[in-house]
N, C-alpha and C positions, 0 to 999 in steps of 0.2 A: 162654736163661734170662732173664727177668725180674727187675731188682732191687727190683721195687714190694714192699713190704711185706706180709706176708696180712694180711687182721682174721678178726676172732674172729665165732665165729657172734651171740651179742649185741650185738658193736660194728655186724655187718650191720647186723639188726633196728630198732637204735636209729638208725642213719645213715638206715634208708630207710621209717620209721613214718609220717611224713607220707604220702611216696610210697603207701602202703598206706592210708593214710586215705582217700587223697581220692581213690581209686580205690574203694573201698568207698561216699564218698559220690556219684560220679559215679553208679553201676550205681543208687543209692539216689534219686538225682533221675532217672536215666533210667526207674525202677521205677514213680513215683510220676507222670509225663510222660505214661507209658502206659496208666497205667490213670484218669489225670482225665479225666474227660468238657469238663471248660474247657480244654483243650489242644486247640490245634487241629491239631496235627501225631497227635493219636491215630487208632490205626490202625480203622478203620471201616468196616461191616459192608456188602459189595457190596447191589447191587440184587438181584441173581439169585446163582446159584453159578456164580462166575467160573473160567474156564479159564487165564487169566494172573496174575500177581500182580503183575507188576514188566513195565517196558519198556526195552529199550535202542533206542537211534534212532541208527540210521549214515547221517552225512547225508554226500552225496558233493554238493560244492558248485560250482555252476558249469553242469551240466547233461551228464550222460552220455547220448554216443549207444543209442541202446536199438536203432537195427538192426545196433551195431558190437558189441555183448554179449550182449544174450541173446533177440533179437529177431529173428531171421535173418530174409530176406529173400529166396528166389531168384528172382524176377521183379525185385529190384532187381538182382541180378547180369546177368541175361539184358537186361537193360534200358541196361545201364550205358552214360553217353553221350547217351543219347536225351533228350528234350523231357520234361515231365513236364506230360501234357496234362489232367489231374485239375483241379479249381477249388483254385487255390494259397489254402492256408491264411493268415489273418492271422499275420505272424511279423516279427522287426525289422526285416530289411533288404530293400531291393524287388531286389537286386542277387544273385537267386540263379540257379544255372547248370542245368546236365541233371543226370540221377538220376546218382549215385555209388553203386556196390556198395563193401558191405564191403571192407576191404583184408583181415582179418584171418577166416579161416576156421570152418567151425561144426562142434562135435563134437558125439554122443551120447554121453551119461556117466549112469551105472549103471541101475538095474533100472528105472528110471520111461521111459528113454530120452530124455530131455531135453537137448537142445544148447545147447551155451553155446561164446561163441567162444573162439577161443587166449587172447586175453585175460588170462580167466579159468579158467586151468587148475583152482589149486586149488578154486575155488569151484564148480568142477566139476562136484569129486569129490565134492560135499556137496548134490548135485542132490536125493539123494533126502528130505532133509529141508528144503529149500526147497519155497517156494511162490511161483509168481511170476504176479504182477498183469500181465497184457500190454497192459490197456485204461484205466491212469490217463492222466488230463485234469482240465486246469485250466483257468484263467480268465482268466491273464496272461503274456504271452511277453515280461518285465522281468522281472531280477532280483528287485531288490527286490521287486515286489507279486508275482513267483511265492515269493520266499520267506517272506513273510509269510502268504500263503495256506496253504501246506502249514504251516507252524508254530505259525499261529494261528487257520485259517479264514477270514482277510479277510485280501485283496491291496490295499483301500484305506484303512482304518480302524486305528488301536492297539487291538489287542483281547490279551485275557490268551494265552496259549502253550499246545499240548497238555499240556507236564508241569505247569504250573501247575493245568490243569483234573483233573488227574490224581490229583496232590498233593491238590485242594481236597475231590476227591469221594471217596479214598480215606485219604489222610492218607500215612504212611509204618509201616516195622514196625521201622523202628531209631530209636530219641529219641533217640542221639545224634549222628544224621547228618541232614540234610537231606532231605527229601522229594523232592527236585528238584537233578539235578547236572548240568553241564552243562561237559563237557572241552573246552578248545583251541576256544570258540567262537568265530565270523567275527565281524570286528568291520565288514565292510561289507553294504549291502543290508539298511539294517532292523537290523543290528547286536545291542544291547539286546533292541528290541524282538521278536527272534526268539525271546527266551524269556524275558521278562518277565510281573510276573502282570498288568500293567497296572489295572484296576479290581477286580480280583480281591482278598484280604488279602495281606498283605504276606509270609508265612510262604510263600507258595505259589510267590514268587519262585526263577527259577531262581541257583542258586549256582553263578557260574565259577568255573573251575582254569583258572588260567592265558587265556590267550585264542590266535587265531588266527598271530599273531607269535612266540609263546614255543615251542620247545621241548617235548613232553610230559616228556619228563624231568625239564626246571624246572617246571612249570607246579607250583604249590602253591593251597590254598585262601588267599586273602589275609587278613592278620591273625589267623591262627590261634593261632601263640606271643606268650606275654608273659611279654618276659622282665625287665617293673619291678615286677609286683606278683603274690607266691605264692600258692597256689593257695589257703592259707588265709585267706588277705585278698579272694581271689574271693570266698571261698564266703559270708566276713560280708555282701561289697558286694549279693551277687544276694538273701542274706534280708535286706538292711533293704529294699532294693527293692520286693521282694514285698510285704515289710509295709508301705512309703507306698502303695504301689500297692492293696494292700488298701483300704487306710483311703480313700484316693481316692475308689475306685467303692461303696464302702460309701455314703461322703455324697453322691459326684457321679451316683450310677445309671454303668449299663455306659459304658464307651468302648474302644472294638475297637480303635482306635489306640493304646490304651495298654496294652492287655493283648498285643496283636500284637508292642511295641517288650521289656515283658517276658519274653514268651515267647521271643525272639530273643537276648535275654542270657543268657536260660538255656541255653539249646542253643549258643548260641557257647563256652558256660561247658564244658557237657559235650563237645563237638568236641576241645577241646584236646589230650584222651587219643586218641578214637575218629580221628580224620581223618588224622592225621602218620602212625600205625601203617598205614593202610591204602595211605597213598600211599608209602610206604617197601616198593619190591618185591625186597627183596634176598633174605629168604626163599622168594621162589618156588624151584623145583628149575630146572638146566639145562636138563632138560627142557620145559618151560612155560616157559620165556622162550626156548627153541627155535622151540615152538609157534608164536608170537607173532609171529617174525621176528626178535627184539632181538638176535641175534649179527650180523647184517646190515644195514649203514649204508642201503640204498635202502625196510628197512621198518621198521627201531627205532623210530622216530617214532610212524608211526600203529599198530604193535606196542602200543606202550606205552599208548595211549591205550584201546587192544580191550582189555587186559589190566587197565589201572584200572577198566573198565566192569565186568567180570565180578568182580574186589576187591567192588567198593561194591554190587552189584545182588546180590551171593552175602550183603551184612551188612546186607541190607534195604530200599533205598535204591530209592521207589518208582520212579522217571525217569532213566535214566541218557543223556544223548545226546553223541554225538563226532561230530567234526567231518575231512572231509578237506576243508582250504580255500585257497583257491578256484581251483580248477586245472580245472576239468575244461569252462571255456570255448571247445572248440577251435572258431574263426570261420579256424583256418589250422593248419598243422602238424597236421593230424588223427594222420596213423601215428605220428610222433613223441611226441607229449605222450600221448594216451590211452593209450601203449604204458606212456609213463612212470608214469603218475598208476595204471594198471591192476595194474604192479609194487609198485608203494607199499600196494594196500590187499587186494589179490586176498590172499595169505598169511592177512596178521594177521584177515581178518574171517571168511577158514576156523578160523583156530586158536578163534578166539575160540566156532564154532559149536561143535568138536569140544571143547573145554573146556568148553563151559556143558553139553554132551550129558554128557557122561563124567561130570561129578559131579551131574547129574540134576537141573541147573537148568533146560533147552532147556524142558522139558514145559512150565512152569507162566512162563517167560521169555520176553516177545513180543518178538524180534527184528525190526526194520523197516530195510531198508536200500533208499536212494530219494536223487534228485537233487530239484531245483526242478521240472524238465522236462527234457522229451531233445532230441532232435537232428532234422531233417530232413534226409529221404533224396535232395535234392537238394545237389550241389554249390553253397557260396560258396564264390567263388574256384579255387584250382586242388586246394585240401586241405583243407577244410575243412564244416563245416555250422552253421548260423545255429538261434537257438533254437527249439523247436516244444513246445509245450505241450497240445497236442493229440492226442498220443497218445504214450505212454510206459511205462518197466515202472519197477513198485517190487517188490521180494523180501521176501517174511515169512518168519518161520521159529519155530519152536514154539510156545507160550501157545496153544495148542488151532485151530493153522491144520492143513490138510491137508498132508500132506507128499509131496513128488517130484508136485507137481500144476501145472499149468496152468489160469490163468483167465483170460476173455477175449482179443480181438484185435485188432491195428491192420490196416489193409489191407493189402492187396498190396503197399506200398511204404513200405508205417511211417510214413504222414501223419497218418492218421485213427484214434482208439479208434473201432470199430463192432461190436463184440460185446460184451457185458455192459458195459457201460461205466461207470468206476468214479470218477466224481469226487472229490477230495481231500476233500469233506464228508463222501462214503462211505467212504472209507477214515477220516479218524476215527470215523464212526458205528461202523465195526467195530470198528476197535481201544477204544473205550470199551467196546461189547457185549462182546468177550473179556475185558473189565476186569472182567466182572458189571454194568455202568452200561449204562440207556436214558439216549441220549444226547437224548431231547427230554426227559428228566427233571431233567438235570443243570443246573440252572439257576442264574444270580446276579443278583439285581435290584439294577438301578444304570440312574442316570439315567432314572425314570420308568417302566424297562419290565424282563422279565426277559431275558438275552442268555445263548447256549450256545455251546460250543464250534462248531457244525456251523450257527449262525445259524437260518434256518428249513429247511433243507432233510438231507443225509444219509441214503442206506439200506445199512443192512448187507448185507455182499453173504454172504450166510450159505449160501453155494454153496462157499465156502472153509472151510468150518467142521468142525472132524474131528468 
């Protein structure tokens, strides 16, 4: 029993009025966010009618072998040993050995018949709502400039980030959440710049939780509480703001800088309620933190992180990307760590499908999961394989992809993309086409000329398209 005193139902009322106010004024500036046409986070009308609304992006960092998961290879098994007498691809080190087979075996799993290795048990069993890319290729077999490629488009250049272009050309459907979220991101290889808006406006910028070092369980939005100044003294500071700020561009004509810096206080204003709720998962049921993996120390981590994704992208939130970092460099210990790193993310990124299916997010939810680049199917060292960029798989799954499908091919040995061959331009091309966005329309002028996500090149590969 309790010795706390009750209160009375007026003494509630009058204790938690505020509380109630500014929760009325929050949904009242978020109402008002939404439907201004001078908001640039308002939500905005596709190019065409789009099959996705929102994207999650699971980036598996470091570079996953794609003949050791879901690439099989059996001329690399029958081969194992031997010289690899093909024209050796440009890749980092001149120090590589004969073909390596798979250590890890290939199953068929369910009606489409698609094989994925031991690996990947659960993800499996989720064969038939995947779609997998067998013919991505890139441009750079570095770290950093493969992961500024796949992130931005250019492996040489600071250019703005997918979600940022995403955020710019769609806006978001929650005002009081960010357009662009970005969980547990890597703070090496391009860091920042993996998902910043760079010349893009400043709204478009991605928002960390937390970064690559922290815990998803701590990872929080930074600065979200304030706990020196109440929410009613918010609420005067952000309208007299408004009001110099008016009076400003009234005498001074526009400045996107200063409406970008207002806009930003407002929505930081409004986050204060929307963000803590959302990253507080105590409400979920046992079940769905089952799902996830979270009763199990080898996947609570990136558990948590699949499970924030599908939180914020179920309350709006156009870009949501997580991060599994950066482990999946094996130059040695292949059986070992891939076994490892495979354990950690194969569960939570099945739960995560079967949870966006089940509450009938998957349809309209473009699912992308992908390394920088994969692995070559020749031995470095005695266990190991060296970067290859030149032929790889990425997996999509709902926002209007085909499902339990196969697209293109790498050779007989997993060196070469040589069927349909999809470079990282075309794979944004698509995933903006799924957005409703042509992506040679989606443009920003800066610096003299106008620049797109996909630079001058990108074709949808609309061969994967349900």
């Amino acid at each position: 029993m309790s010795n706390k005193p009750l209160i009375s139902r007026r003494e509630l009322l009058k204790d938690s009025a505020l509380g109630f106010g500014n929760l009325a004024f929050l949904s009242l500036l978020a109402e008002q966010a939404a439907a201004d046409p001078r908001n640039p986070l308002s939500p905005k009308r596709p190019m065409f009618p789009a099959r996705a609304k929102r994207v999650i992006f699971v980036f598996l960092h470091g570079g996953p072998s794609q003949v050791d998961t879901f690439d099989p290879k059996p001329l690399l098994t029958r081969d194992h040993g031997k010289p690899f007498n093909g024209v050796m691809p440009r890749i980092v080190s001149s120090a590589t050995g004969n073909l390596l087979k798979s250590p890890w075996e290939f199953k068929h799993y369910g009606q489409s018949g698609i094989e994925v290795s031991d690996l990947f048990p659960h993800l499996g069993a989720c064969v038939d709502d995947l779609c997998f890319i067998h013919s991505m290729n890139g441009s750079n077999s570095r770290h950093g400039g493969a992961l500024l490629e796949l992130h931005t488009g250019s492996d040489t250049f600071v250019r703005p980030s997918m979600g940022s272009w995403v955020t710019y050309g769609l806006g978001t459907e929650n005002q009081n959440l960010p357009g662009f979220l970005t969980i547990c991101p890597t703070l090496t290889h391009g860091g920042v710049n993996n998902w910043s808006s760079a010349f893009l406006p400043a709204y478009t910028q991605g928002t960390p939780i937390g970064n690559a070092s922290v815990d998803a369980e701590r990872a929080k939005i930074p600065f979200i509480q304030n706990a020196e100044t109440p929410p009613d003294a918010q609420k005067l500071e952000i309208e007299l703001l408004r009001t110099l700020s008016q009076d400003q561009l009234h005498h001074l004509g526009p400045d996107p800088a200063l409406e970008g810096r207002i806009s930003s206080y407002e929505l930081a204003f409004r986050m204060q309620l929307a963000a803590p709720e959302l990253q507080e998962i105590t409400g979920e049921t046992d079940l769905t933190k089952k799902l996830y993996g979270l009763d199990n120390p080898k996947t609570r981590n990136f558990g948590h992180q699949c499970l924030l994704a599908r939180r914020f992208s179920e309350k709006g939130v156009r870009f949501v990307q997580i991060t599994h970092s950066y482990k999946w460099d094996q130059h040695s210990d292949l059986r070992r760590d891939h076994a490892s790193n495979a354990a950690e993310v194969d569960l939570p990124i099945a739960g995560l499908l079967k949870d966006l299916k089940s509450r009938g997010l998957l349809k309209d939810t473009l699912v992308v999961i992908s390394g920088e680049f994969g692995r070559t199917p020749v031995a470095q060292g005695d266990d190991g394989r060296d970067h290859n960029p030149h032929g790889f798989t990425t997996i999509l799954a709902g926002g209007g992809v085909k499902a339990g499908f196969r697209y293109g091919a790498t050779d007989d040995y997993g060196f070469y993309a040589v069927e349909d061959k999809c470079h990282v331009h075309d794979l944004h091309a698509t995933m903006l086409y799924l957005m409703g966005i042509d992506h040679t329309k989606l443009t920003y002028f800066h610096g003299g000329r106008n620049y797109r996500l996909t630079d001058v090149h990108g074709q949808v590969a609309k061969a994967i398209l349900a």
